[in-house]
Backbone as a ProteinNet text record, in pm:
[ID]
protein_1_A
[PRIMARY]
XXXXXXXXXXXXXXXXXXXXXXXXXXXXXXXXXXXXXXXXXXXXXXXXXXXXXXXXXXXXXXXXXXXXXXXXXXXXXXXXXXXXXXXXXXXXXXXXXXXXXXXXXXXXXXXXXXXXXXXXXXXXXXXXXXXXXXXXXXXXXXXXXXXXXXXXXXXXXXXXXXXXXXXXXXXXXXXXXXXXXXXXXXXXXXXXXXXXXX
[TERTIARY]
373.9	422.4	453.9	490.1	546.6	422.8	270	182.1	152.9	132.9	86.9	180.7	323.6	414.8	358.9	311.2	293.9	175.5	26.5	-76.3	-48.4	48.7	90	87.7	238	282.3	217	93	-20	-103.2	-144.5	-202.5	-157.6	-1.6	46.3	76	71	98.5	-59.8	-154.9	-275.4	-324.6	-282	-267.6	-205.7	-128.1	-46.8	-155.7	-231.3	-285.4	-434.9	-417.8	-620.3	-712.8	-792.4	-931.3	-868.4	-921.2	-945.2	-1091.8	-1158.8	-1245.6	-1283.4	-1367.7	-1388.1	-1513.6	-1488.6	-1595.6	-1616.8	-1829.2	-1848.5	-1845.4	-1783	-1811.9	-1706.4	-1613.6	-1536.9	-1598.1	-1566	-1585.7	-1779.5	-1794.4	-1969.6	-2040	-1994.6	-2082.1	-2118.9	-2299.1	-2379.2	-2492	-2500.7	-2549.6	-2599.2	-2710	-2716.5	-2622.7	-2653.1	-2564	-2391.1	-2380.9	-2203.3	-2191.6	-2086.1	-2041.9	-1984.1	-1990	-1961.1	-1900	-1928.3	-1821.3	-1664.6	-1673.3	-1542.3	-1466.8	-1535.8	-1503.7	-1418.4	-1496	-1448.8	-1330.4	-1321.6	-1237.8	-1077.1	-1042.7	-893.3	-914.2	-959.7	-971.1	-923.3	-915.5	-870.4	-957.5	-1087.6	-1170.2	-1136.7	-1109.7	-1031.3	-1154.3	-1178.6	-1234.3	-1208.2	-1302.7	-1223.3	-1251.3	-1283.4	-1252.5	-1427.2	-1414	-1550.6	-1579.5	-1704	-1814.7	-1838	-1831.1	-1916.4	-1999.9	-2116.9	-2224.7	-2272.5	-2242.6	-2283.8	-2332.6	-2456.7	-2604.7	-2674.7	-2763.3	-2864	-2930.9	-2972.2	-3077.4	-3221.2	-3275.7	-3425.4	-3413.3	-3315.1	-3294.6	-3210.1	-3154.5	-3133.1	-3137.2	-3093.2	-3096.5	-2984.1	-2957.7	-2885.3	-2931.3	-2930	-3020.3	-2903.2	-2840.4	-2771.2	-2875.9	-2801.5	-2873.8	-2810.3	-2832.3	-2784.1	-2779.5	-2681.6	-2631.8	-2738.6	-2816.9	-2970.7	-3080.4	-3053.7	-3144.2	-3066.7	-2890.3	-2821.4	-2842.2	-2867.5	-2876	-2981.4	-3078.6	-3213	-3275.4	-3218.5	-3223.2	-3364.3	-3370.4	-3517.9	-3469.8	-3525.3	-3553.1	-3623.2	-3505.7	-3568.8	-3671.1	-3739.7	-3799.4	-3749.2	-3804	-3728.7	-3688.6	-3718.3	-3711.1	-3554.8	-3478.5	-3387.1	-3238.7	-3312.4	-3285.8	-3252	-3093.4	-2992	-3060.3	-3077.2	-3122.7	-3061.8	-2953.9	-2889.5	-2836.7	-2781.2	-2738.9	-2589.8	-2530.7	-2347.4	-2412.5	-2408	-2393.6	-2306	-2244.6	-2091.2	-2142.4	-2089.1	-2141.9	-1945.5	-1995.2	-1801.6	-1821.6	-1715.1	-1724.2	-1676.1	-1735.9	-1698.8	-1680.2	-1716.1	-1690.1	-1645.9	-1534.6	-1471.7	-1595.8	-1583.9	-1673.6	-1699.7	-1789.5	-1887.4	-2017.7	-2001.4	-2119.6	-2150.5	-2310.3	-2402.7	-2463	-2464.6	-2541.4	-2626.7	-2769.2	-2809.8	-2880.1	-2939.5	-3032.1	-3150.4	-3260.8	-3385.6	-3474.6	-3409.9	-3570.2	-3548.6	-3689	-3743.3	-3664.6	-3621.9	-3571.4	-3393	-3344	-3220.5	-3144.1	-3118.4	-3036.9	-3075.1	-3173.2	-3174.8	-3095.4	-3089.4	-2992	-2884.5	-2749	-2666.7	-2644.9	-2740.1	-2680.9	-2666.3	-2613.2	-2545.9	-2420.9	-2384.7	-2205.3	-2213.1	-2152.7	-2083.7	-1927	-1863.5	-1727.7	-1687.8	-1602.8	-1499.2	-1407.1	-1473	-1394.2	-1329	-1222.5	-1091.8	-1056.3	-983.8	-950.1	-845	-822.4	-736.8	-629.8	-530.4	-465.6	-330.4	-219.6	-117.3	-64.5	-27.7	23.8	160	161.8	351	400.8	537.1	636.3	715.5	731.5	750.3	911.4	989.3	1137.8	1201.5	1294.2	1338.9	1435	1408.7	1499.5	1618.8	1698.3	1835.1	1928.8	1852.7	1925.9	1916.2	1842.2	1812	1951.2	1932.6	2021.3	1970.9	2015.6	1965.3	1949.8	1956.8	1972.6	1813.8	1753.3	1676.4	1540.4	1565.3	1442.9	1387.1	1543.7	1513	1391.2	1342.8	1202.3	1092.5	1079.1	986.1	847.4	784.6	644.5	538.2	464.5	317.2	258.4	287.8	162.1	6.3	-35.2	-148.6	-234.5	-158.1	-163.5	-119.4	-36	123.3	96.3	178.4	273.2	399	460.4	611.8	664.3	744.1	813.2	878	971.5	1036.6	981.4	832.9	730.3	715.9	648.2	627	757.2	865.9	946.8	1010.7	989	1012.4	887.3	747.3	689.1	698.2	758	748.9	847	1003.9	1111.4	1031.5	976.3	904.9	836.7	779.9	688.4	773.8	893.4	1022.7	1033.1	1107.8	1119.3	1081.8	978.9	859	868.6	821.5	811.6	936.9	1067.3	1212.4	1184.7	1137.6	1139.8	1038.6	959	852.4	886.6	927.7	1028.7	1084.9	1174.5	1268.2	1229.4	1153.5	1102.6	1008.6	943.2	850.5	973.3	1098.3	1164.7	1272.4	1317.2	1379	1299.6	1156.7	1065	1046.1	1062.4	1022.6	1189.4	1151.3	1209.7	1337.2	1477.4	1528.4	1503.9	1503.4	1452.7	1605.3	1581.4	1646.8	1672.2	1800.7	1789.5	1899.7	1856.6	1924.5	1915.8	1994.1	1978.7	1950.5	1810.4	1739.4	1773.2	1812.1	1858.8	1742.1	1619.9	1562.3	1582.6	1608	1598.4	1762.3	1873.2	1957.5	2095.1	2068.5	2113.9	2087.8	1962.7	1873	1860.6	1883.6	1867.6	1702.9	1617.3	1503.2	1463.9	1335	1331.3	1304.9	1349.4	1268.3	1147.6	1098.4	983.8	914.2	749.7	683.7	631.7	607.4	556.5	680.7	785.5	886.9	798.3	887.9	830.4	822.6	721.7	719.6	800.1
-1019.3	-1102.5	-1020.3	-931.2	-840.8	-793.9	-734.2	-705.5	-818.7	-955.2	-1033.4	-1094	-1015.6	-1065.4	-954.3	-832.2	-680.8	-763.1	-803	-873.6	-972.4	-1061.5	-1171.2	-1111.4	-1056.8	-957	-856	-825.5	-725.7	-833.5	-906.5	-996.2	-1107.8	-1128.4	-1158.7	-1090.4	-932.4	-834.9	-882.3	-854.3	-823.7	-948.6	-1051.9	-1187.5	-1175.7	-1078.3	-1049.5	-979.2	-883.2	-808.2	-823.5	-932.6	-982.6	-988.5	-1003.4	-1012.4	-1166.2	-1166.1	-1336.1	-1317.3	-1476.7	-1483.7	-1558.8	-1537.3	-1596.2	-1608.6	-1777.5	-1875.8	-1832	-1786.4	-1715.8	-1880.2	-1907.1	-2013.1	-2105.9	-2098.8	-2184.7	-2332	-2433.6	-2560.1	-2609.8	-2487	-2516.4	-2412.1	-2344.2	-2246.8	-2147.2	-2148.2	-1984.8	-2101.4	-2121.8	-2167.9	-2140.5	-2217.8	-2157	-2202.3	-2192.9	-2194.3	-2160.7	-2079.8	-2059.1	-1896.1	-1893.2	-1724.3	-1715.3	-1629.5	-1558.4	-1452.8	-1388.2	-1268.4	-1321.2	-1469.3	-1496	-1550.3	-1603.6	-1591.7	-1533.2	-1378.6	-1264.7	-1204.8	-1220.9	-1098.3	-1128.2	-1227.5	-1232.2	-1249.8	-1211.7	-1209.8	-1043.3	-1059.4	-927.3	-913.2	-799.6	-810.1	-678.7	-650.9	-526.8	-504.1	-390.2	-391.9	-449.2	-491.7	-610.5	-744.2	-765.5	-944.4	-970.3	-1083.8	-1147.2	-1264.7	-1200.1	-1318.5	-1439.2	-1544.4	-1644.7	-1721.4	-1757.7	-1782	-1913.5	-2038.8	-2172.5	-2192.9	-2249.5	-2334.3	-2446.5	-2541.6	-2579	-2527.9	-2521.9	-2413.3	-2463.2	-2350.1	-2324.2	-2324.5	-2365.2	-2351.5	-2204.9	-2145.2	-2017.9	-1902.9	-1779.3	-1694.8	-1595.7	-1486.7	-1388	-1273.1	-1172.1	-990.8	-948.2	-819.1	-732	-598.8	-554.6	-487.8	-385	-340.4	-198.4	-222.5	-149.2	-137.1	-191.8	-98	-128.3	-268.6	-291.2	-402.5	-520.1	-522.7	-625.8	-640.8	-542.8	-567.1	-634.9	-567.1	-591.1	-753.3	-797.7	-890.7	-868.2	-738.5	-684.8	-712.9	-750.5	-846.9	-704.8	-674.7	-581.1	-657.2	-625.3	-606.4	-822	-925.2	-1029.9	-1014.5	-878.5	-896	-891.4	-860.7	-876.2	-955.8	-1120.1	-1171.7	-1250.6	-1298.6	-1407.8	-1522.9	-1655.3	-1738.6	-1894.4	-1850.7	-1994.7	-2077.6	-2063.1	-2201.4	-2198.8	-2050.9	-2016.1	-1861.9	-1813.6	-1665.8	-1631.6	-1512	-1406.1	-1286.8	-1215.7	-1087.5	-1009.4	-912.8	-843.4	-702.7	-717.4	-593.7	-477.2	-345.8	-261.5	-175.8	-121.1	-23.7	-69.9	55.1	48.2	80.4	-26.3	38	-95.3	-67.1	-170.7	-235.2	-373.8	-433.6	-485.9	-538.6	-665.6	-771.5	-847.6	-921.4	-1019.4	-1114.3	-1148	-1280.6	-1366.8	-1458.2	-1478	-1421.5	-1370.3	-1445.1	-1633.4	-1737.6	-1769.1	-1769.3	-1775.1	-1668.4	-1757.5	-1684.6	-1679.5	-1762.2	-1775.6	-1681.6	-1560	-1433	-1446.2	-1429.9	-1440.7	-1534.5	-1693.6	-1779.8	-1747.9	-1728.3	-1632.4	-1590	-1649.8	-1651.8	-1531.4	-1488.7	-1292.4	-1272	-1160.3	-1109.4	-1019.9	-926.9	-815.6	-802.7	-766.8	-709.7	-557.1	-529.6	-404	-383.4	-348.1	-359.2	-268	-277.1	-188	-164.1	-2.7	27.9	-105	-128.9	-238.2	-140.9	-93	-50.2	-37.5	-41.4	-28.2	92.1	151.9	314.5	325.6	447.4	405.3	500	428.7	439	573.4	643.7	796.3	792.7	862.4	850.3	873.9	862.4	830	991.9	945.9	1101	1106.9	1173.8	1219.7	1114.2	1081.2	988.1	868.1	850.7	657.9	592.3	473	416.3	291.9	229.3	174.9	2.2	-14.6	-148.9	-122.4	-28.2	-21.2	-59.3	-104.2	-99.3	-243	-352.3	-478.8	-549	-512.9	-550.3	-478.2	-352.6	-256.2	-316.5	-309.2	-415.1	-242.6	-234.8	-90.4	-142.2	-70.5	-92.1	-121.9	-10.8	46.5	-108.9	-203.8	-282.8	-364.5	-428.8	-524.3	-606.8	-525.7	-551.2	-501.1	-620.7	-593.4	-532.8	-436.6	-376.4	-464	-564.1	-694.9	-790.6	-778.5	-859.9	-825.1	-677.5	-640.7	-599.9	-594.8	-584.1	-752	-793.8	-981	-979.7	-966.1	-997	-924.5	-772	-768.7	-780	-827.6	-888.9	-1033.2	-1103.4	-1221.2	-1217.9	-1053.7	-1041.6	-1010.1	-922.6	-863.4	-985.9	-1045.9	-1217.8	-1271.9	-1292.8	-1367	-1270.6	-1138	-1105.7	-1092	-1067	-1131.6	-1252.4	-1346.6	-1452.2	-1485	-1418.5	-1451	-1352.1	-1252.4	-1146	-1250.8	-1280.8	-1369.8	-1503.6	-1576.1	-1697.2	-1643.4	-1543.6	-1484.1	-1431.3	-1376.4	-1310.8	-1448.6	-1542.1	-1635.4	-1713	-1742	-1796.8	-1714.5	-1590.5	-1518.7	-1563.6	-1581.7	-1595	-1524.2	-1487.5	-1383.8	-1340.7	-1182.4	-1124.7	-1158.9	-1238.9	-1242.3	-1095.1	-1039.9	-932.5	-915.8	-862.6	-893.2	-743.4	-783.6	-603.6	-614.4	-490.8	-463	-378.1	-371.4	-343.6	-205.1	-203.6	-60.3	64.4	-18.3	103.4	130.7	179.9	184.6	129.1	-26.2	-55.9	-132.2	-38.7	-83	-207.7	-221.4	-375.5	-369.8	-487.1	-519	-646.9	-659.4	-836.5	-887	-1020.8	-1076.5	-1182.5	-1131.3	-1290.7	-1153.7	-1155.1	-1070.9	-1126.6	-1226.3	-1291.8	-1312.4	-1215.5	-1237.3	-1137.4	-1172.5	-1104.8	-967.9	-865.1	-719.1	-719.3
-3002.4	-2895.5	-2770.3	-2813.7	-2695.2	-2602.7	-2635.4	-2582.9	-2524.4	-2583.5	-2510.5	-2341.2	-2362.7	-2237.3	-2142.6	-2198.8	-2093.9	-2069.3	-2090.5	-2051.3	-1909.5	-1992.3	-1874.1	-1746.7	-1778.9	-1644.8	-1608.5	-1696.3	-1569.6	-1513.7	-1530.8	-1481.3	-1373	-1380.9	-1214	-1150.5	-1197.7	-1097	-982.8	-1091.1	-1006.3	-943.6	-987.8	-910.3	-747.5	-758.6	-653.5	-565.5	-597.3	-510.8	-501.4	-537.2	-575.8	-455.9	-423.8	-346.2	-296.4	-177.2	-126.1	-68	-166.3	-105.1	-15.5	141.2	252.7	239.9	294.1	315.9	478.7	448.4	562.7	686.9	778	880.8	828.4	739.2	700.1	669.6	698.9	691.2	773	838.9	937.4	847.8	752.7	620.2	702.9	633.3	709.7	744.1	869.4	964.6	1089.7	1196.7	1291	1402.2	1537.3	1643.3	1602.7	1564.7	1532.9	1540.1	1638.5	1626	1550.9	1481.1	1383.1	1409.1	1481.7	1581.8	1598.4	1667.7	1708	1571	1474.2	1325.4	1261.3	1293.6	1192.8	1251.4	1394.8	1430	1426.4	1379.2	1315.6	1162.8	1093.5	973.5	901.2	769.4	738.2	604	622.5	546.9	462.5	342.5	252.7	128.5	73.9	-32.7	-126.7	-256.6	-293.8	-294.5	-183.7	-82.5	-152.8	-113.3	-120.6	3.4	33.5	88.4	47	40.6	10	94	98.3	198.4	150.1	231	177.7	278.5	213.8	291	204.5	272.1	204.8	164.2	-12.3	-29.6	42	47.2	113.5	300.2	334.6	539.7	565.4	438.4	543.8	417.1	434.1	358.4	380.8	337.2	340.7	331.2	400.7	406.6	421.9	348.9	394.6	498.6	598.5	702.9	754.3	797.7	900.4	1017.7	1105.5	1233.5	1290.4	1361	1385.4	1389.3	1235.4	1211.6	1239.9	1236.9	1304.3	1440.1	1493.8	1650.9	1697.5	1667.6	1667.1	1618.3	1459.2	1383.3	1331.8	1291.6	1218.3	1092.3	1023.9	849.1	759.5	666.6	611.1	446	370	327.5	246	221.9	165.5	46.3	-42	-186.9	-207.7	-166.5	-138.8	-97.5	-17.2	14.4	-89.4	-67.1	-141.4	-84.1	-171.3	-141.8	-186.7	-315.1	-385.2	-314.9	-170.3	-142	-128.6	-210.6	-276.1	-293.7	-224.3	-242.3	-238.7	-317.3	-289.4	-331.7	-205.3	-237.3	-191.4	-288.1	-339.7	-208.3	-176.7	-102.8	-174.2	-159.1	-305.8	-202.1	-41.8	-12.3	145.5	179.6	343.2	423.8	512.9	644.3	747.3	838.7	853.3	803.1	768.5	691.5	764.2	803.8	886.3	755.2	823.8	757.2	860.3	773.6	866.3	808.2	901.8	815	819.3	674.5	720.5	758.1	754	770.9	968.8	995.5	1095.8	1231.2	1350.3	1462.5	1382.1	1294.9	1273.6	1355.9	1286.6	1329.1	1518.2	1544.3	1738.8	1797.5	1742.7	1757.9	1697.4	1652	1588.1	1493.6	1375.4	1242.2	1188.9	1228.3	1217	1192.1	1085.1	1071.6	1059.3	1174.4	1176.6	1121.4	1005.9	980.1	909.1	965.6	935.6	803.6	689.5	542.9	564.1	542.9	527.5	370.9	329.4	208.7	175	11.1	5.2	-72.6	-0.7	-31	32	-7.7	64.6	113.9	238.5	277.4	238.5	171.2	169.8	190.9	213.6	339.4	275.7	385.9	439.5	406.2	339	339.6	499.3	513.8	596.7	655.9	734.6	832	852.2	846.8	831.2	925.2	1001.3	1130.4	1065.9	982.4	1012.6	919.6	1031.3	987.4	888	751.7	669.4	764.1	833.1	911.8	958	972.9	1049.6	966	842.1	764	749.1	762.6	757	838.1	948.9	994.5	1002.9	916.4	938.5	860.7	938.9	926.2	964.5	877.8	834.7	952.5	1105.6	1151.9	1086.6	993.5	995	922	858.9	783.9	803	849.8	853.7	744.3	624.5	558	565.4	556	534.6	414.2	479.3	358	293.3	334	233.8	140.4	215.4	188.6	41.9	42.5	-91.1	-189.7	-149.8	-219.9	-266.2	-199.2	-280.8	-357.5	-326.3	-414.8	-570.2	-531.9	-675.2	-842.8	-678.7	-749	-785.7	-728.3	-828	-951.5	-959.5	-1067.3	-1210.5	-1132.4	-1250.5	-1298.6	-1197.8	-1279.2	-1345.9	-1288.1	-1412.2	-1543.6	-1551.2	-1649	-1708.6	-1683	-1782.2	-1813.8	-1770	-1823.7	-1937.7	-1895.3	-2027.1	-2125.3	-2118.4	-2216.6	-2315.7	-2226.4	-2322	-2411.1	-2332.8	-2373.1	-2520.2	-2546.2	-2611.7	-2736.4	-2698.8	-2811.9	-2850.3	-2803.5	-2819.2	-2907.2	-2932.6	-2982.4	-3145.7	-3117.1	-3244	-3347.1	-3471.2	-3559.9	-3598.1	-3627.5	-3660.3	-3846.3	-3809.8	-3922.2	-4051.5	-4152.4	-4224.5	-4330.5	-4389.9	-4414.2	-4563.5	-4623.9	-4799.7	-4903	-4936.3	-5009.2	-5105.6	-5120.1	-5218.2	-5348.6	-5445.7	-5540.7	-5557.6	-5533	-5570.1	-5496.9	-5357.1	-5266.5	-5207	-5321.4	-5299.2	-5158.8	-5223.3	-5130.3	-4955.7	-4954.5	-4802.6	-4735.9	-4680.2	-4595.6	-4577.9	-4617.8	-4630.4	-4560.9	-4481.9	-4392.1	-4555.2	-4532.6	-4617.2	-4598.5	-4477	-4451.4	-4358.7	-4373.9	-4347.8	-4227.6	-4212.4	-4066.3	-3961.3	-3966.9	-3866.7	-3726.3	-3616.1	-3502.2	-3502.1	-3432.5	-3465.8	-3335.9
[MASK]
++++++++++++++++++++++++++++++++++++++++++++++++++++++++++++++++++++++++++++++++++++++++++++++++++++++++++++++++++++++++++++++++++++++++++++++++++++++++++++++++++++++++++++++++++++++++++++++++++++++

């Protein structure tokens, strides 16, 4: 019982820090006439995250591309080309990715994405210098990132939580070990029911 509460609680930990995946165009999909530039650029794209690319199948496609061939909207080779209609493609590495759409002029009319994957990771915070005063931490928001330091510290008092609670709910559930003395083993206190909780 007990492994299965450490499971739980690794698993809303990482609930906590999971991938979100973005619908490329939101509610207008991967389509033509739509910037996509003005799209992306309040978005926060992290390793991790996922793409998802909705179209009618057979009117558009998906090419991953290079700097170059985004600019350009040169179509590299089609074997390549995502075509289902629900594509997701995982972002596995920091950088800049293009993407493009390989049927007809598409990409010349806009159907193009340029975004900036960022490490998904949190920076952490530098102890503090002889001066600071502890007041000073209550709004300290990670440039490099903005996350809040409170931020992640509530979230992971939610996770303690949760997992006391399922602690308990899990050992409150288990049986108590009944215990009787065994006449061979001088005396010894022995369970007597073998399916009690480990």
């Amino acid at each position: 019982m007990a492994y299965g509460a450490v499971i739980v609680c690794t698993l809303m930990f990482l609930a906590t820090v999971s991938s979100t995946d973005h619908i490329v165009g939101d509610g207008k999909g991967w389509t033509t006439n739509f910037d996509y530039q003005a799209w992306a650029k309040n978005k926060d794209f992290r390793v991790g995250d996922k793409l998802v690319f909705q179209y009618p199948t057979g009117l558009h496609s998906v090419l991953k591309v290079n700097g170059t061939q985004f600019q350009n909207c040169t179509k590299p080779p089609l074997s390549g080309a995502l075509t289902s209609g629900n594509d997701t493609i995982t972002l596995l590495t920091s950088g800049k990715k293009w993407y493009i759409c390989g049927v007809g002029q598409h990409c010349t009319i806009g159907q193009k994405l340029a975004i900036n994957v960022l490490p998904n990771s949190i920076v952490p915070v530098t102890a503090p210098s002889p001066s600071f005063v502890p007041s000073q931490v209550m709004g300290y928001t990670n440039s490099a990132n903005g996350i809040s330091v409170n931020v992640i510290k509530a979230a992971m008092g939610i996770i303690a939580l949760n997992c006391g609670t399922i602690w308990a709910i899990t050992q409150s559930s288990c049986p108590k070990k009944q215990m009787h003395n065994n006449p061979t083993t001088s005396a010894a206190l022995q369970p007597t029911s073998e399916t009690a909780c480990k």
